[in-house]
N, CA, C and O atoms as a DFTB+ gen file, in Angstrom:
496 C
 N C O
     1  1      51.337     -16.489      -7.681
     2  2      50.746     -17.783      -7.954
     3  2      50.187     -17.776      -9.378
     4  3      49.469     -16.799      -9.593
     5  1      50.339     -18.645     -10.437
     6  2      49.908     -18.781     -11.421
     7  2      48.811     -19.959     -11.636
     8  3      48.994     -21.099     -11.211
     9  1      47.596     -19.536     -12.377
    10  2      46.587     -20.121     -12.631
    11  2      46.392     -20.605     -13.626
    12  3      46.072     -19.919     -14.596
    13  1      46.527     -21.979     -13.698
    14  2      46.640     -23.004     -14.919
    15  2      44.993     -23.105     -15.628
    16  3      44.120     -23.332     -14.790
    17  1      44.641     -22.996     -16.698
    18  2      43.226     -23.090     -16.959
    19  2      42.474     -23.998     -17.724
    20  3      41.471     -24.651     -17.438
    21  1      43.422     -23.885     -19.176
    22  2      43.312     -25.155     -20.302
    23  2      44.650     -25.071     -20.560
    24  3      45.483     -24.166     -20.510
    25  1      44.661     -26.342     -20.875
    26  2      46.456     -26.684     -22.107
    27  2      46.444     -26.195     -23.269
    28  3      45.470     -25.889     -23.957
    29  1      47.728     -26.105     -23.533
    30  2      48.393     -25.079     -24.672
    31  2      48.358     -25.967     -25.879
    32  3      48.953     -27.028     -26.063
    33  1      47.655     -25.407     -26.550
    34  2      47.568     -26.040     -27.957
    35  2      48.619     -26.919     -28.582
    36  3      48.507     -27.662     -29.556
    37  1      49.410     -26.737     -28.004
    38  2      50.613     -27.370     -29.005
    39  2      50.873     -29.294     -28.264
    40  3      51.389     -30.290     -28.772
    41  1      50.271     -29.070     -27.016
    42  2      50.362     -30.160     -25.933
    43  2      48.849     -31.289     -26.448
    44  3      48.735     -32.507     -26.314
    45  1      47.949     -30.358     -26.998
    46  2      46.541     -31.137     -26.949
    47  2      46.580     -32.314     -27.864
    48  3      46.007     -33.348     -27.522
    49  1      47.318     -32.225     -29.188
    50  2      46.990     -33.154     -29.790
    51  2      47.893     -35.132     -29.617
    52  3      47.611     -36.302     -29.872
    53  1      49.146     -34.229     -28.969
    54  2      49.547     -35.822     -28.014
    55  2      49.056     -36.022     -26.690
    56  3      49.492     -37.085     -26.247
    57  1      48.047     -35.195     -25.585
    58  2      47.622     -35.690     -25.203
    59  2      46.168     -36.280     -25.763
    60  3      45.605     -36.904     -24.863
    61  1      45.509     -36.256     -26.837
    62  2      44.578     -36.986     -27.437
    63  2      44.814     -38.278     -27.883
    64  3      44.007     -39.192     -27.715
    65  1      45.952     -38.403     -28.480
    66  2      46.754     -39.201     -28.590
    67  2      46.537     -40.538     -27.751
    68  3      45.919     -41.545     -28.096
    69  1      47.253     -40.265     -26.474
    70  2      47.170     -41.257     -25.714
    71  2      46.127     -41.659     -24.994
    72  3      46.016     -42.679     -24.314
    73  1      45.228     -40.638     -25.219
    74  2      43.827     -40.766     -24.631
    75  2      43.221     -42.288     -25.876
    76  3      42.861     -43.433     -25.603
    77  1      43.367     -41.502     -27.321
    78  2      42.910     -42.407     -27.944
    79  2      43.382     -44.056     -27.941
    80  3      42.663     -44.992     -28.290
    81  1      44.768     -44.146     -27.457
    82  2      45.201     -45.091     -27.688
    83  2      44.630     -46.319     -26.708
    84  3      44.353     -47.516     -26.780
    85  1      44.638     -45.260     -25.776
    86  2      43.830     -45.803     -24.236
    87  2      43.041     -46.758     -24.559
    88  3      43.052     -47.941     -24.219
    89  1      42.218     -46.069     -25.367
    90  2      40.972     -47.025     -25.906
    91  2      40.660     -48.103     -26.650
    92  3      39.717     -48.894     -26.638
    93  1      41.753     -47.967     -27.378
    94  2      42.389     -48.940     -28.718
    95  2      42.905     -50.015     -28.048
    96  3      42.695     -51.155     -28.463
    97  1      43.639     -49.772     -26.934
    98  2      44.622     -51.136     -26.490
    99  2      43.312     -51.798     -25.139
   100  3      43.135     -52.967     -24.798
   101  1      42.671     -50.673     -24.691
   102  2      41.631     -51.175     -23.796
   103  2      40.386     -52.116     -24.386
   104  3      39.996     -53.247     -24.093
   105  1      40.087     -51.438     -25.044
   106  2      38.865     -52.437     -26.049
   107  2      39.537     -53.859     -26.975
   108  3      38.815     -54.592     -27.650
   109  1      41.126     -54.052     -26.825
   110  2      41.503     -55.261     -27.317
   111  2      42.420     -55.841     -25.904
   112  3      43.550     -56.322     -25.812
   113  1      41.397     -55.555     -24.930
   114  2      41.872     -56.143     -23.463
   115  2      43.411     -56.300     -23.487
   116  3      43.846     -57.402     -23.154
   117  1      44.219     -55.410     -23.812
   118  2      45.554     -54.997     -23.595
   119  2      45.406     -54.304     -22.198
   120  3      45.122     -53.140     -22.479
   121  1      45.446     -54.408     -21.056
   122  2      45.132     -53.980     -19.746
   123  2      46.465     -52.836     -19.283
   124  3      46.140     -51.737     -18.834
   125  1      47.397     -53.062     -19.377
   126  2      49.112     -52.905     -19.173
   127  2      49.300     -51.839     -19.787
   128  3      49.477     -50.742     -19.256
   129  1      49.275     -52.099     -21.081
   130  2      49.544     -51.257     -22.503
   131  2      48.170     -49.694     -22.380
   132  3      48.401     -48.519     -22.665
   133  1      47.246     -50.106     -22.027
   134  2      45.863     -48.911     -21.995
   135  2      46.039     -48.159     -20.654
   136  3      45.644     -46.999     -20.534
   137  1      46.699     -48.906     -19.545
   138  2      46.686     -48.153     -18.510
   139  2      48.270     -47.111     -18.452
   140  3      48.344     -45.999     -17.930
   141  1      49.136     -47.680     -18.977
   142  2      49.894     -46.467     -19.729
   143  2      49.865     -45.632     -20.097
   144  3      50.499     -44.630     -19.767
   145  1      49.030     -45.786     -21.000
   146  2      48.733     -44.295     -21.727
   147  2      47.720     -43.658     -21.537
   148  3      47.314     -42.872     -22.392
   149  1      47.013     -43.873     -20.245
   150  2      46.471     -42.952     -19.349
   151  2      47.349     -42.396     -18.462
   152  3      47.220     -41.206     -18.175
   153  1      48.548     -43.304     -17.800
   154  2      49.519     -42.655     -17.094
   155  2      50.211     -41.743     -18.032
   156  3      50.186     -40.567     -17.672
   157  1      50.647     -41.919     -18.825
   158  2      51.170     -40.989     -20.338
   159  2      50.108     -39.414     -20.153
   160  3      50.566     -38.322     -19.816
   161  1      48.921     -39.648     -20.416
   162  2      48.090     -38.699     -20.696
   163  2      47.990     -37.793     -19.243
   164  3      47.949     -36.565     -19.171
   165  1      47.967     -38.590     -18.321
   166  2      48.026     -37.916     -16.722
   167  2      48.926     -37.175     -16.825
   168  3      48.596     -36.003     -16.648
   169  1      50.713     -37.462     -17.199
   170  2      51.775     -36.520     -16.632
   171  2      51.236     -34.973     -17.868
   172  3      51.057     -33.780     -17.626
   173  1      51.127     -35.848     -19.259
   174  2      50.561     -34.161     -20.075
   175  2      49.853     -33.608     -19.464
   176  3      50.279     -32.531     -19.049
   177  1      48.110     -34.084     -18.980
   178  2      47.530     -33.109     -18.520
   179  2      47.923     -32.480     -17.046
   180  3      47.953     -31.258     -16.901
   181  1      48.150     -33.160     -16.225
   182  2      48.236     -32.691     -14.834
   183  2      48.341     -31.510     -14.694
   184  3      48.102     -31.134     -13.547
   185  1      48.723     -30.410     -15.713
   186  2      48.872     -29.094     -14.806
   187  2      47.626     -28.278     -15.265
   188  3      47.416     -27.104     -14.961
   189  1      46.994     -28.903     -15.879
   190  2      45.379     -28.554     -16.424
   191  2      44.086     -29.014     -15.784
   192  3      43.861     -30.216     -15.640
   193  1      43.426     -28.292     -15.486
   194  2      42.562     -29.267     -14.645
   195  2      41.469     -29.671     -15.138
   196  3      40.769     -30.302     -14.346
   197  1      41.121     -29.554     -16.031
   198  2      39.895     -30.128     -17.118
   199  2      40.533     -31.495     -17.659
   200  3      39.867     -32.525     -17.756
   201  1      41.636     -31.423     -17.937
   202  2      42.236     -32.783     -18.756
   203  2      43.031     -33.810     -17.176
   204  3      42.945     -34.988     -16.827
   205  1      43.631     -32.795     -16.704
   206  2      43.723     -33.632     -15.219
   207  2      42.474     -34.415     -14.623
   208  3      42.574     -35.569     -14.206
   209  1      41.467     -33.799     -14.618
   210  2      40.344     -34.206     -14.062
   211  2      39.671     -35.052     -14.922
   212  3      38.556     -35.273     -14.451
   213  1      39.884     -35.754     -16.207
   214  2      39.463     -36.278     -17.133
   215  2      39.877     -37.562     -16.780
   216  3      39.249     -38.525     -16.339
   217  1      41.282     -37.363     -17.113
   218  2      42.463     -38.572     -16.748
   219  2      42.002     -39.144     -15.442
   220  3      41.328     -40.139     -15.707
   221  1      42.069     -38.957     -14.185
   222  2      41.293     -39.003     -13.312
   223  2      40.049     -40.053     -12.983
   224  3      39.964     -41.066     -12.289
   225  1      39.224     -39.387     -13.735
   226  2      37.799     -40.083     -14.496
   227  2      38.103     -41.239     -15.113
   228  3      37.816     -42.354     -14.676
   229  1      38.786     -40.966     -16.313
   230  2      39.026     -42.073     -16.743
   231  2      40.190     -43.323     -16.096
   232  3      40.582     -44.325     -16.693
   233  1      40.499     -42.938     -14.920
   234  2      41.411     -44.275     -14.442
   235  2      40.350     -44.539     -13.226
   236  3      40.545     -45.564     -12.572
   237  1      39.171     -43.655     -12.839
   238  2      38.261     -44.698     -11.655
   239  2      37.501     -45.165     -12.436
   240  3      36.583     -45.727     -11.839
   241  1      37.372     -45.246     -14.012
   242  2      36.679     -46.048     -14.394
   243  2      36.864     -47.645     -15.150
   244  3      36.074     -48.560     -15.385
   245  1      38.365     -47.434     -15.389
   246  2      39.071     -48.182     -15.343
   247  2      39.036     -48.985     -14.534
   248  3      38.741     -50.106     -14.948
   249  1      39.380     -48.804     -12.616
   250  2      39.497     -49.115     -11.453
   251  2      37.813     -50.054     -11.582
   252  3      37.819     -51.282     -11.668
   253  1      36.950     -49.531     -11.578
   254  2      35.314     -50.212     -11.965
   255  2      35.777     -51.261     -12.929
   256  3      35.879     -52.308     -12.290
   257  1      35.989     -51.380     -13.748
   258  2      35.911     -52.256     -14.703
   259  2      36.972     -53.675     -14.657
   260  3      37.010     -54.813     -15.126
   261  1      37.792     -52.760     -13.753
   262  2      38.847     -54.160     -13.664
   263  2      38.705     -54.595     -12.232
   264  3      39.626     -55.082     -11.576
   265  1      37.484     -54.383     -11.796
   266  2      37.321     -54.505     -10.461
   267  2      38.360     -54.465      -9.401
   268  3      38.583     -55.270      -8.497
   269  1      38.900     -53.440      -9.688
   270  2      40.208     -53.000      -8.508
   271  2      39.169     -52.025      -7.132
   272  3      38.542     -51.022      -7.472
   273  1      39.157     -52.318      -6.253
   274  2      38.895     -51.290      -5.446
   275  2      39.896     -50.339      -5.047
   276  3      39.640     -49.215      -4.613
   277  1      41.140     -50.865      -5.222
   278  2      42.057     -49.989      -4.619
   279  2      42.490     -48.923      -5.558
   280  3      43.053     -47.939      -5.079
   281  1      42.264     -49.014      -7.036
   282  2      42.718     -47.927      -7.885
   283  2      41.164     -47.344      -7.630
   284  3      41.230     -46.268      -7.035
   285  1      39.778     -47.757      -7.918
   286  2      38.584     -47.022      -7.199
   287  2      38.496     -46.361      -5.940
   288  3      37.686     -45.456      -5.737
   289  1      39.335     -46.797      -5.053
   290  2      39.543     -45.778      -3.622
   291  2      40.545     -45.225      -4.013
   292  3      40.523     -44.107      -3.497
   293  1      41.727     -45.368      -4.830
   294  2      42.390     -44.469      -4.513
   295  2      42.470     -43.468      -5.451
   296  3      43.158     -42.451      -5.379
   297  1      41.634     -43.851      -6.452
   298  2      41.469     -42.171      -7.586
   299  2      40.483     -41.406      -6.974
   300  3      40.685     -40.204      -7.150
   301  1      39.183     -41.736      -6.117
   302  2      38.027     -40.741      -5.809
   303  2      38.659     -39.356      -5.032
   304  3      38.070     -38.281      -5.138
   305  1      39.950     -39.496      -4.222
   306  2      40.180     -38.209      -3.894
   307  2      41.122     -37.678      -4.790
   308  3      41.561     -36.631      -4.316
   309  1      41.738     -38.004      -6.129
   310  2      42.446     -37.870      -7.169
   311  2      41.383     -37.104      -7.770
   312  3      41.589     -35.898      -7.634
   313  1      40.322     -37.378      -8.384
   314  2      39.593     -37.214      -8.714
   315  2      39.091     -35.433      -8.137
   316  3      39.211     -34.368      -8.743
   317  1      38.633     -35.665      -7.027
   318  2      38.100     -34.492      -6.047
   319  2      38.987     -33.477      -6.173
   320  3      38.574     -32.388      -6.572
   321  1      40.436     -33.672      -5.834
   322  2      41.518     -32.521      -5.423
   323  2      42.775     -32.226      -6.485
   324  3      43.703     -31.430      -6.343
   325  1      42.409     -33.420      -7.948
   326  2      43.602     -33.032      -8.644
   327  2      43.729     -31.310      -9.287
   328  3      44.577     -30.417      -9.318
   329  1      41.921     -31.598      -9.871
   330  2      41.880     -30.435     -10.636
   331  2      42.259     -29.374      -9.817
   332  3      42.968     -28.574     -10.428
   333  1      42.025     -29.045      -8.543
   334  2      42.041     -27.796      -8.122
   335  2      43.641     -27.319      -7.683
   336  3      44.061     -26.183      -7.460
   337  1      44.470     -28.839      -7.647
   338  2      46.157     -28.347      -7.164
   339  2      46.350     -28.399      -8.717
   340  3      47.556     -28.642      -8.679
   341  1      46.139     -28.365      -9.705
   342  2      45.841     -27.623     -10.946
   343  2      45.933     -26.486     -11.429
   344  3      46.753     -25.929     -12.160
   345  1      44.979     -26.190     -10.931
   346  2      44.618     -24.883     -10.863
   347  2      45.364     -23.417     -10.493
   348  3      45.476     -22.332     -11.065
   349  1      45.776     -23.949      -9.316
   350  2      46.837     -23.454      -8.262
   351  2      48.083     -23.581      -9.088
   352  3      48.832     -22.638      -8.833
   353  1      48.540     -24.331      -9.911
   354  2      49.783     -24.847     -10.189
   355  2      50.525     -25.606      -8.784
   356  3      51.655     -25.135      -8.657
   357  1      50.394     -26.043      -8.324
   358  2      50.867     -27.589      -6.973
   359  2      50.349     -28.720      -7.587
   360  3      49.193     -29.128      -7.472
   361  1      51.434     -29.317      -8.385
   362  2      51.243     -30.537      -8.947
   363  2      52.611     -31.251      -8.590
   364  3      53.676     -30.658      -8.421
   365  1      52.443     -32.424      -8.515
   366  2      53.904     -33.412      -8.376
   367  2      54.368     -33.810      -9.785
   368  3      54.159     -34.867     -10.381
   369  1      55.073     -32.676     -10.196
   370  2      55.474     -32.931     -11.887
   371  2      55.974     -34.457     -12.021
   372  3      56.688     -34.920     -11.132
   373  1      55.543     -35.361     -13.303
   374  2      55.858     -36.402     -13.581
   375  2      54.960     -37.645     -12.920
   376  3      54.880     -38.742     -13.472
   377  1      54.281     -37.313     -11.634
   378  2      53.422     -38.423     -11.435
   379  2      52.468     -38.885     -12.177
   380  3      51.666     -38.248     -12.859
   381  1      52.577     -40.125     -12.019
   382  2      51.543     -40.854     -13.143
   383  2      49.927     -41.374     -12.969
   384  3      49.072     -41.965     -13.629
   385  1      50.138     -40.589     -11.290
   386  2      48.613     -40.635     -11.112
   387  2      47.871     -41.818     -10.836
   388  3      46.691     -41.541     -10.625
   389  1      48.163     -43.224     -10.747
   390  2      47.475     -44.192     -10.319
   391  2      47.700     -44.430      -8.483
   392  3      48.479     -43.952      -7.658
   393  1      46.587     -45.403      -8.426
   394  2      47.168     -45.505      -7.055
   395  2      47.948     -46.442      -6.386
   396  3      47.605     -46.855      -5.278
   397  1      48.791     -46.758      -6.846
   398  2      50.246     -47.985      -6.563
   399  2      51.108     -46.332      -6.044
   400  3      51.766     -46.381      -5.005
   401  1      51.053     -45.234      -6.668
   402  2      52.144     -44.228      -5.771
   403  2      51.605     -43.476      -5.392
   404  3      50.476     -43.140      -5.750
   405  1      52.369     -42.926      -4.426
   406  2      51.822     -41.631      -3.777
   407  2      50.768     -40.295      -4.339
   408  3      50.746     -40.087      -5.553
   409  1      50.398     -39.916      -3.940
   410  2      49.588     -38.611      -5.075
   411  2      50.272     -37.146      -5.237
   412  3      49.990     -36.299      -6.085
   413  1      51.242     -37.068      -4.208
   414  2      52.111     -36.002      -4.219
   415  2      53.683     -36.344      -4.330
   416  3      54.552     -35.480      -4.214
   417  1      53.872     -37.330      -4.502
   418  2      55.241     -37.525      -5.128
   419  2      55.420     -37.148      -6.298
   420  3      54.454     -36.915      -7.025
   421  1      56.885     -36.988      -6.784
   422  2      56.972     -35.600      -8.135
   423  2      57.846     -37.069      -8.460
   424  3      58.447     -37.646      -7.553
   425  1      57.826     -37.617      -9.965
   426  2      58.841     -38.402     -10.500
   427  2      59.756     -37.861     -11.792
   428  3      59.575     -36.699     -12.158
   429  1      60.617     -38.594     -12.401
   430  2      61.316     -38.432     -13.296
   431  2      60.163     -38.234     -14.516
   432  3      59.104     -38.780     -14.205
   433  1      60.145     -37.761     -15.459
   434  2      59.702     -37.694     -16.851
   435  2      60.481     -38.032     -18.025
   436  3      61.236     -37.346     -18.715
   437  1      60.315     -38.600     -18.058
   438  2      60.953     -40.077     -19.106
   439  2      61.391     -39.085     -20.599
   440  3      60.928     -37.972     -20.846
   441  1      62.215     -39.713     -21.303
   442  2      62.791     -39.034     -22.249
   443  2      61.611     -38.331     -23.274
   444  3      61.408     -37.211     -23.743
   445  1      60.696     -40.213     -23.355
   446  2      59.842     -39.325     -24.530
   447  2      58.600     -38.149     -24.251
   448  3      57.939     -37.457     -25.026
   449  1      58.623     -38.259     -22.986
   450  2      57.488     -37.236     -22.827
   451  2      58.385     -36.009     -22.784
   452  3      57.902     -35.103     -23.462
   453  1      59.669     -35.653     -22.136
   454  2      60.346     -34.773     -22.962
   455  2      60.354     -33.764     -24.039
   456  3      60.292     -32.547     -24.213
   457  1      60.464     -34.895     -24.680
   458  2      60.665     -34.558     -25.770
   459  2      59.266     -34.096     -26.700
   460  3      59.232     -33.391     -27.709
   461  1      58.225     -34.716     -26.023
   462  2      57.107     -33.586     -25.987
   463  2      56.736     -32.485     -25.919
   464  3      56.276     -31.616     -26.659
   465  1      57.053     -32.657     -24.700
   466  2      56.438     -30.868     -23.999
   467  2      58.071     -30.420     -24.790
   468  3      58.441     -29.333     -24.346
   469  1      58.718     -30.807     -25.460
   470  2      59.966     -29.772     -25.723
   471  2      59.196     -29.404     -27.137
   472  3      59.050     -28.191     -27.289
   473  1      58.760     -30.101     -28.027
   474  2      57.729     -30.614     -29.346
   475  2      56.546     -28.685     -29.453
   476  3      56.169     -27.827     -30.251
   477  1      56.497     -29.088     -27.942
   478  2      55.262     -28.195     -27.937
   479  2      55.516     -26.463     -26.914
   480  3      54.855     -25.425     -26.893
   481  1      56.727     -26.879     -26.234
   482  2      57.897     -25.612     -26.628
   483  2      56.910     -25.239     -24.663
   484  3      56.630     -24.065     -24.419
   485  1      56.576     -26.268     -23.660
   486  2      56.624     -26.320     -22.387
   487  2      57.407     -26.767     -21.686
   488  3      58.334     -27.330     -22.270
   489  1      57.443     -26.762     -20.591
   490  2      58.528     -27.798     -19.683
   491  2      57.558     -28.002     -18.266
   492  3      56.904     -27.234     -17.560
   493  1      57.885     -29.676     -18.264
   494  2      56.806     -31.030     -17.513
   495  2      56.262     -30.133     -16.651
   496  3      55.409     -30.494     -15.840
């Protein structure tokens, strides 16, 4: 079993990236566009559990703000149990982590995130 701890340097600065952008398109009530690139930032971090657990955070707070209860119920056990199937390495590679899908379904990873983790010399 391998124990995931922090992300690999080469991954951190596009997932900051989309973290930042998060904010940029969120604070100009781009709703669509900001919650993307938290889903963006979810599939980078997910196998980390500090940045998993961030992402996380930051989509039940999201869920608060856009007064969704259902992305607020459905990140609090996202929240609780991502970091630690993290940890473990048991992640559903490619999920995007909101709650419209499953929490253990594994999806496709889209070209450009790819071409990321290829950028930064991982695989999803």
């Amino acid at each position: 079993m391998k124990f995931n701890t922090s992300m690999p340097e080469g991954l951190k600065p596009y997932y900051h990236t989309e973290l930042q952008r998060y904010h940029e398109e969120y604070s100009q009530r781009n709703l669509k566009a900001a919650w993307n690139h938290l889903e963006r930032a979810h599939i980078m971090g997910q196998k980390y559990p500090y940045t998993h657990s961030l992402v996380h955070w930051k989509m039940l707070q999201f869920g608060f703000r856009i007064k969704s209860s259902r992305e607020v119920l459905g990140q609090i056990p996202r929240l609780i149990f991502g970091g630690v199937k993290s940890f473990v390495g048991k992640i559903p590679v490619g999920n995007p982590g909101g709650s419209n899908v499953p929490p253990l379904k594994p999806f496709p990873v889209d070209e450009e995130l790819q071409s990321i983790f290829a950028k930064a010399r991982l695989t999803p």
